[in-house]
N, C-alpha and C positions, 0 to 999 in steps of 0.2 A: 262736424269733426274733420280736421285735416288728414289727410294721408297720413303723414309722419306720428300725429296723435294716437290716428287708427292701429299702426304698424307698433305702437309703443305697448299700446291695449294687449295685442296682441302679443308681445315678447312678457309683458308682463306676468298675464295669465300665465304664460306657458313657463315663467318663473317661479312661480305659484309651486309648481310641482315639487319643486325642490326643496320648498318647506317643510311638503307633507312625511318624510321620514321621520323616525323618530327613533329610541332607545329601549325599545321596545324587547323584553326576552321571554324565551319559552315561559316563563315563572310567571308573567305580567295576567293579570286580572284579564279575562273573556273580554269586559265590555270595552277595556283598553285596547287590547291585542285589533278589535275589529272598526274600534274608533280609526286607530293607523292604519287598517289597512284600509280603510275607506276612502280616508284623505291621501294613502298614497296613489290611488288607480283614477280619483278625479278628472286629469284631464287624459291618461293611458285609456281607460275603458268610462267612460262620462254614462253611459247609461248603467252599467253596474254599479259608478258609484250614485246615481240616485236610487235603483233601486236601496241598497244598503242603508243609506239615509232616509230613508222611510222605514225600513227594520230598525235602526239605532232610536228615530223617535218612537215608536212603538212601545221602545224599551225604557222611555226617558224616568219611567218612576224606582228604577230598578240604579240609578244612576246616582254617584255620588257629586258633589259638589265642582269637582273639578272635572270630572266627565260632561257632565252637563256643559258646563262652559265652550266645553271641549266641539261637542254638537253643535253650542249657536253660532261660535265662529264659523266652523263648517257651511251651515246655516246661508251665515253672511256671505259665506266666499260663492256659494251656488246661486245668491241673490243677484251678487253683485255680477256675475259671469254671464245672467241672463239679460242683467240690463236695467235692474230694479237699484237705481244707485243709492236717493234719498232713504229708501227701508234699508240696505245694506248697512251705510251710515250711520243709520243708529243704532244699528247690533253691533258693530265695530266699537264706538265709542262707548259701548255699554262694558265692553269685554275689555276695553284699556281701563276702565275705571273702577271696575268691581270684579274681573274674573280672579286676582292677587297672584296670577300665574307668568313669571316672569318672561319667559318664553311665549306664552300666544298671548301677551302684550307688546311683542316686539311684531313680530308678525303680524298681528292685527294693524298696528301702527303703521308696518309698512304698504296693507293693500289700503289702509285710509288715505294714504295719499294717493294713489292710485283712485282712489274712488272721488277725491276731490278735485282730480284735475281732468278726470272724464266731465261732471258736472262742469265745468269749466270756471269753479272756483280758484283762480290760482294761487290768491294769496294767502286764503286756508291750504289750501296744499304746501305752499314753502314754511306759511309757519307750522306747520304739520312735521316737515321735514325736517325743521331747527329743532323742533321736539325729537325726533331721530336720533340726530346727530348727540343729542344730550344724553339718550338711549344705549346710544354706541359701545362707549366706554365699559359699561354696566353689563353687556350680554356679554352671557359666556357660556348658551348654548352653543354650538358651532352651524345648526340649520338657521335659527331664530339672526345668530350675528351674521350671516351668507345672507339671508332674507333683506335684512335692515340694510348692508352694501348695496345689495342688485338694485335696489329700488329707490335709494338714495340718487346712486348713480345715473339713473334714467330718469327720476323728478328732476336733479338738475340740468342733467342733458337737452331735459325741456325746457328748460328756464333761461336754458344758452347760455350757464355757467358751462363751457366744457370743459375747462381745466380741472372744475372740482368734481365732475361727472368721471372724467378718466381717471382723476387722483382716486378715486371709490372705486374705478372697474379694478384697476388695478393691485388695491389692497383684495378684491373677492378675489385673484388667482389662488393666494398661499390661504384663506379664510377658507376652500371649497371642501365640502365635510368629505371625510374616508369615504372611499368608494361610489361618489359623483361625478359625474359628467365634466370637464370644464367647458362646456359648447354655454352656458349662462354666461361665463366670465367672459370669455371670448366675446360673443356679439356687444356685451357692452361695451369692452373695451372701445372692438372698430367703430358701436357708434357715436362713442364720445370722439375719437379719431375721426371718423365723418362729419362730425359737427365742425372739427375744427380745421376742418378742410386739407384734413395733411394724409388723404390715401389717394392709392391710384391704380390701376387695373392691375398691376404689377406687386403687389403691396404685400409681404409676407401676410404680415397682420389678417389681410382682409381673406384670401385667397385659403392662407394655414384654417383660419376659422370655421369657414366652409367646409372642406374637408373632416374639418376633429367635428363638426355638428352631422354632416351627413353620416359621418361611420360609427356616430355613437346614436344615429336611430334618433335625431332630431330636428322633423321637416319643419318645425314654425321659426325655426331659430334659422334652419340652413335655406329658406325659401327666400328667408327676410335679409340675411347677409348676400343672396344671390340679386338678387334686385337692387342692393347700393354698387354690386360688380356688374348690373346691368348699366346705373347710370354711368360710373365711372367711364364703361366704353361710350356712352354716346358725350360724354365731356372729353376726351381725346378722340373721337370723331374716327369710331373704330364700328362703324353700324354692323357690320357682318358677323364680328364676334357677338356684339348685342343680340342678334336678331338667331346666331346658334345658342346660348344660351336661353332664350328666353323660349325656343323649341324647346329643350330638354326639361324645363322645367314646366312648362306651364299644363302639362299633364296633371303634376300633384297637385299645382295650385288649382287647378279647376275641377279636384275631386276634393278638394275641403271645400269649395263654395264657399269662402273667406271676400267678404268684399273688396275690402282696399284692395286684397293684391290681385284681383280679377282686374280693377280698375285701371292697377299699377301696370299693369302688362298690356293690356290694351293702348295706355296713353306711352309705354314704351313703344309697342311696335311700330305705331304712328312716326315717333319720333325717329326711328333706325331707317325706316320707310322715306322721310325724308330726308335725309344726309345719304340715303342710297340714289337720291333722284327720282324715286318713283312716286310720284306728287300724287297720280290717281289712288296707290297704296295709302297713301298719308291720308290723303282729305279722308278717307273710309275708315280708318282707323282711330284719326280722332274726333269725327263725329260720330262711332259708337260709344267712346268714351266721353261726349258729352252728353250722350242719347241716355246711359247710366245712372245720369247725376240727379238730382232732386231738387225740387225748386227751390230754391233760397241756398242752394250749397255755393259754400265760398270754401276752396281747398287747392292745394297745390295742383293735384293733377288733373283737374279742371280748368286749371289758370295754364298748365304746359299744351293740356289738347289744343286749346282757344289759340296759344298763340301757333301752333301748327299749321292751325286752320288758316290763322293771316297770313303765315309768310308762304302758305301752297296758293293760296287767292294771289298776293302780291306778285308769286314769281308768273302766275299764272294770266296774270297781268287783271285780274277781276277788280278794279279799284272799289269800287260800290260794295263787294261781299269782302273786301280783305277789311275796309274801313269798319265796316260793322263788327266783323270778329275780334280788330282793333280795340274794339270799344268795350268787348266782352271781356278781353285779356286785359286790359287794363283793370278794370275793375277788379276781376280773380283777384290782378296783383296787389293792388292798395288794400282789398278783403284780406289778403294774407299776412302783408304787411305790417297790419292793423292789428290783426291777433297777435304776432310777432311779436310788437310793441310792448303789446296787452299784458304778455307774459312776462316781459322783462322788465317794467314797472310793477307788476307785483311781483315779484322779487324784491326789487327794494324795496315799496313798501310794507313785505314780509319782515325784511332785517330792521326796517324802523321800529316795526309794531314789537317785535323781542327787543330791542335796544331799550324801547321804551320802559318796557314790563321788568325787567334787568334794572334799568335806573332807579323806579320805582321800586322794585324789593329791596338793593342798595340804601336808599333813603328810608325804608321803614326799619330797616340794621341801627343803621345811624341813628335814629331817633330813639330807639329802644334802649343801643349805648347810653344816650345820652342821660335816660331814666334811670337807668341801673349806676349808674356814675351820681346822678342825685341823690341817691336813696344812700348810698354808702358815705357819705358827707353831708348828712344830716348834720351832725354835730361840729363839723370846723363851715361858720357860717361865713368868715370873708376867705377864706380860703375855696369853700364852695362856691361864691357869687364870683371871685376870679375864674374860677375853671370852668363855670355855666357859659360866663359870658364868651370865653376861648373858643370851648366849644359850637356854641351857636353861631360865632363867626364864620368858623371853619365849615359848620352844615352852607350858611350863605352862600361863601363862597364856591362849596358846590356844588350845591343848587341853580349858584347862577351861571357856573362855569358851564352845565349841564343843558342849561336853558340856551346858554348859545349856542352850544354844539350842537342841539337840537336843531333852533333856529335857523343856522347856516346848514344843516342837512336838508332840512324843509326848501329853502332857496335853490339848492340843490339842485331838489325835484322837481321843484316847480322850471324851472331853466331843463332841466332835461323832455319835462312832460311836454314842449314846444317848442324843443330846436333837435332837427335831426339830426342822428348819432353820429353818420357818415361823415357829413357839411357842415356841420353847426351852423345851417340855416333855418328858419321855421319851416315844423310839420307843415302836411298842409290844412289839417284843422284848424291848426294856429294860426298860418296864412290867410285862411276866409276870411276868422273872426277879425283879425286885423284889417283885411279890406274891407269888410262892411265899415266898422267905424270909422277908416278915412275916406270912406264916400259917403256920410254921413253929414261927415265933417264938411266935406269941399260944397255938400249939397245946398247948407245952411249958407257957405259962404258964397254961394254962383260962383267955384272955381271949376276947373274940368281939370282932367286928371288920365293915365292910357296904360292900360293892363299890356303886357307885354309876355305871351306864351312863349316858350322856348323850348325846343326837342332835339335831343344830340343825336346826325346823322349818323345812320348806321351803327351806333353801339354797340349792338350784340357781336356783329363782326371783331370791335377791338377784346370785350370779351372772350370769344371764340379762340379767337390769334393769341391772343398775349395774356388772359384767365382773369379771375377774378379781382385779383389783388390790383394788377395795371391798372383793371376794371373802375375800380373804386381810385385810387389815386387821379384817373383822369378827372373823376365827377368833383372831388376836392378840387384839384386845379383850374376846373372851368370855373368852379364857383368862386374863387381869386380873383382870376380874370376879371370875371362879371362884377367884383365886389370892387373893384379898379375904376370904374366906368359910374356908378353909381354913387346919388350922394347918403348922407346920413338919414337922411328923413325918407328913403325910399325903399319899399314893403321885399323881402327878396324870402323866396319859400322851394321847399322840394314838393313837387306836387306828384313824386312816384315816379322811382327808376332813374330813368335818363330826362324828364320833362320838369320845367321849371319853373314861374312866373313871379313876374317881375312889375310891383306895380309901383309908378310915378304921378303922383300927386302934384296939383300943381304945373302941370305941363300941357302945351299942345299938342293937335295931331302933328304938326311941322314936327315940332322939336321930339316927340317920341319917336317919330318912324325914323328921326336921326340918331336917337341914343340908342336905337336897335340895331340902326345900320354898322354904329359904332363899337356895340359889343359882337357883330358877327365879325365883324373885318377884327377883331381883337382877339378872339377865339381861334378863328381860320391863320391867324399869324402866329399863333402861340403854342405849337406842338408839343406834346410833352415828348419830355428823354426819359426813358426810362434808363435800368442797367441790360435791357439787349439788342432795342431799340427806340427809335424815334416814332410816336404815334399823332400822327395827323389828325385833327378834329374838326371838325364843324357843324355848324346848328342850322336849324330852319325857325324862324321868330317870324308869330303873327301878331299882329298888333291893332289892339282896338279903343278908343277912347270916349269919354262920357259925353261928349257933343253930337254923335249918332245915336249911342244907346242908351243915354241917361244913366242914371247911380243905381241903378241895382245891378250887386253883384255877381248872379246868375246869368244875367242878360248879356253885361259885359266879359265874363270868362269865356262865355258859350261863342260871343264874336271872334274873342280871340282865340278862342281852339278852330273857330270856322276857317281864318285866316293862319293860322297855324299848316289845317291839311292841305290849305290849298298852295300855300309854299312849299310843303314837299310835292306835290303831286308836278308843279310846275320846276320839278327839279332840285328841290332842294338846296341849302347852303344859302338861302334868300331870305329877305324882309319881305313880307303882304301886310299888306295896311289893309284893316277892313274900315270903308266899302271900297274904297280905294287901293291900287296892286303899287305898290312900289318895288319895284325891280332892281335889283342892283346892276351898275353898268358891265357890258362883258369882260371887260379888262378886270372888274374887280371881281367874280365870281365865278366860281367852278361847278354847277350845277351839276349833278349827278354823282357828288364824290359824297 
């Protein structure tokens, strides 16, 4: 589970609460009156409300049909709160399909997506939430229609829809029932606004929120908006205010004994620890937040410790322990990355799977016209055979108009599921598979062919300095550049972040260590302008080809990532030919920049 995932778990539940009111009056039925107050004190007093929930089953033969129901959702919500998601699931689905209770059918709908994107189904989860959205219109509870916003808002917030995450936090402001908290409305808002990168330590938004959640008595909401104002300081490179904030809170947080954000604070302090310079504070900090993690865990703040850990190695001048941590943090990142993806392809393929299902009832409308339209022109028979024949055209046509638009969304996909969103270069899953079959190819033919690594010097600094947005415009730009230099027939891929490779089929070691020569001197020449500055680039390219290492693609990446560290470590802004160093002449190279 990622942090952000964790922290989403976590606002959800504690959205959860806000269901549990009801309309409930002094006149209302015993087993009603205690059914709400059960589900209101859930997550307020969680051992009273299990007690109570073992007195309500107790009581279940005494209970009418819609009480009953009323219990197994309950049921479900204490199932799925412990972690039992698959059983939860199908108490949910049991209660959208049979409870006939229009209101905890909204509700159930909305923790099932919840439940589906812990399981880490996400395309059950979106199409979960297009069923929602179809919901919507239809609720005119006002807890149940608050329920089906908040959690709308947060599935696609995860799906990194955040325009339509915010467009939903912001319909729950005026939706928030008589005498509720707006501290729910609020955090989703900031964190569809966080998603979409437009807050900042300063931010009414972020800042107002915290406040209206701390003084309205809610620490999972105001702990979790305190930690996006944690990051914010250390993204304006403000460690001191981080490092007082993250004192004044991490008292609560370390009396709920909540994971993530035990985790989230430890890989903070780390992080303020080193923008303050205190490198011995750093490296302890974020190797307790590695020390935390679990074998096989791939998650943000396991990917932030790691890289903590390389740049206090690095400045620390450790080559051998920074490269390693190097090696850790990358990974974290392409693992995160990955999921990233994961989500945002199901998504689409969410919206196709309803597009499709939508066509198809469309099409069974039409066919049924078509019957009903037979059946009444029975008796005028060339009058009938003209209009069968009308019709049936018109089904063709679209049917087939239907097939292509399919067709070309399918194309779509398939171009999206292999060229990265950023570059429109190949993933680097796509990358490999491409390079195995042209060394496949060159194998059959005794050609030789030279993989070519590339790594943008210092990066994170243009990040730092000029933020993310520059950030990403530079990585487009160099990818021009490189795309300048290169012919049609040669492999060009994002292999994660700022690293990139570059494979040339067909080539020598001569002539590769010259097209790499050729793309760094093009790079180091070709500054972007932004609108407030001029940002200087340069790369470090190792380069390795099939006449040392033979056609396997493993062999051959692994050379050129060999020759890749050893052009930074020699300075940077350079070409390494592995086995051989090719050095650029001094006149043409700025080593250290």
């Amino acid at each position: 589970m990622t942090l952000r995932r964790a922290f989403a778990t976590l606002a959800w539940m504690g959205c959860s609460l806000f269901t549990a009111v009801s309309a409930a009056t002094p006149a209302a039925d015993a087993i009603d009156a205690r059914l709400t107050h059960a589900e209101a004190i859930r997550t307020k007093d969680h051992p009273r409300f299990l007690a109570m929930l073992g007195e309500l089953r107790q009581d279940g033969t005494h209970m009418n049909a819609a009480q009953s129901w009323h219990l197994r959702y309950m049921d479900a919500w204490e199932s799925m709160f412990e972690g039992h998601y698959p059983e939860s699931e199908a108490v949910f689905r049991d209660v959208i399909a049979h409870s006939g209770a229009p209101a905890l059918r909204a509700k159930a709908t909305a923790l099932l997506m919840d439940n589906l994107v812990l399981q880490g189904r996400y395309t059950d989860a979106y199409v979960q939430a297009n069923e929602a959205t179809d919901l919507l219109p239809g609720t005119t509870d006002p807890l149940a229609r608050f329920t089906l916003l908040s959690h709308l808002s947060q599935t696609l917030n995860f799906a990194g829809q955040h325009d339509l995450a915010l467009k939903y936090a912001q319909m729950m402001v005026p939706a928030t029932p008589a005498g509720e908290t707006p501290c729910p409305a609020r955090y989703m808002k900031v964190a569809a606004l966080e998603g979409l990168r437009q807050l900042s330590s300063h931010s009414d938004e972020l800042t107002g929120a915290i406040d209206e959640c701390t003084k309205d008595g809610q620490p999972v909401f105001a702990n979790a908006l305190s930690l996006i104002l944690v990051d914010r300081y250390l993204d304006e490179h403000e460690p001191a205010k981080a490092m007082a904030l993250l004192d004044r809170i991490e008292p609560g947080i370390q009396a709920s004994t909540y994971f993530p954000a035990l985790v989230a604070v430890t890989k903070q302090r780390a992080q303020a620890y080193q923008q303050l310079g205190k490198l011995a504070k750093a490296r302890e900090w974020a190797s307790r937040a590695v020390a935390m993690s679990h074998p096989g865990d791939v998650n943000e703040w396991l990917r932030d410790a790691y890289q903590v850990l390389y740049e206090v190695e690095k400045a620390s001048g450790h080559a051998a322990a920074a490269l390693a941590y190097h090696e850790h943090y990358v990974a974290q990142d392409q693992g995160y990355r990955r999921d990233e993806s994961a989500r945002t392809l199901a998504y689409e393929a969410a919206r196709q799977h309803v597009a499709a299902q939508r066509m198809q009832a469309a099409s069974l409308l039409r066919e049924n016209e078509i019957l009903r339209l037979q059946r009444e022109m029975d008796g005028k028979a060339l009058e009938t055979e003209r209009l069968r024949i009308g019709l049936l055209v018109l089904v063709l046509l679209g049917v087939t108009w239907g097939l292509v638009r399919l067709r070309r969304s399918q194309l779509r996909y398939k171009r999206l599921s292999a060229h990265d969103g950023l570059t429109d270069i190949f993933i680097r899953s796509h990358f490999i598979a491409e390079l195995k079959r042209s060394l496949d190819t060159l194998k059959r033919r005794s050609v030789h062919g030279c993989f070519l690594a590339l790594d943008l010097d210092h990066f994170k600094a243009v990040n730092d300095t000029h933020g993310h947005t520059v950030g990403d415009t530079a990585l487009r730009h160099v990818v021009t550049v490189c795309k300048s230099q290169l012919r049609s027939t040669d492999l060009f891929g994002r292999l994660g972040g700022e690293e990139f490779g570059i494979f040339l089929p067909g080539t020598t070691r001569e002539r590769g260590g010259a097209i790499a020569e050729r793309i760094r001197l093009a790079i180091n020449a070709s500054p972007l302008t932004s609108e407030d500055a001029v940002v200087s680039l340069s790369t470090s390219i190792g380069v390795a080809c099939t006449d040392a290492t033979g056609y396997d693609p493993k062999r051959l990446s692994r050379a050129a990532d060999d020759a890749l560290y050893r052009a930074k470590r020699e300075g940077r802004n350079r070409v390494v030919v592995e086995p051989e160093s090719l050095t650029p002449p001094p006149s043409r190279s700025t080593p250290g920049s």
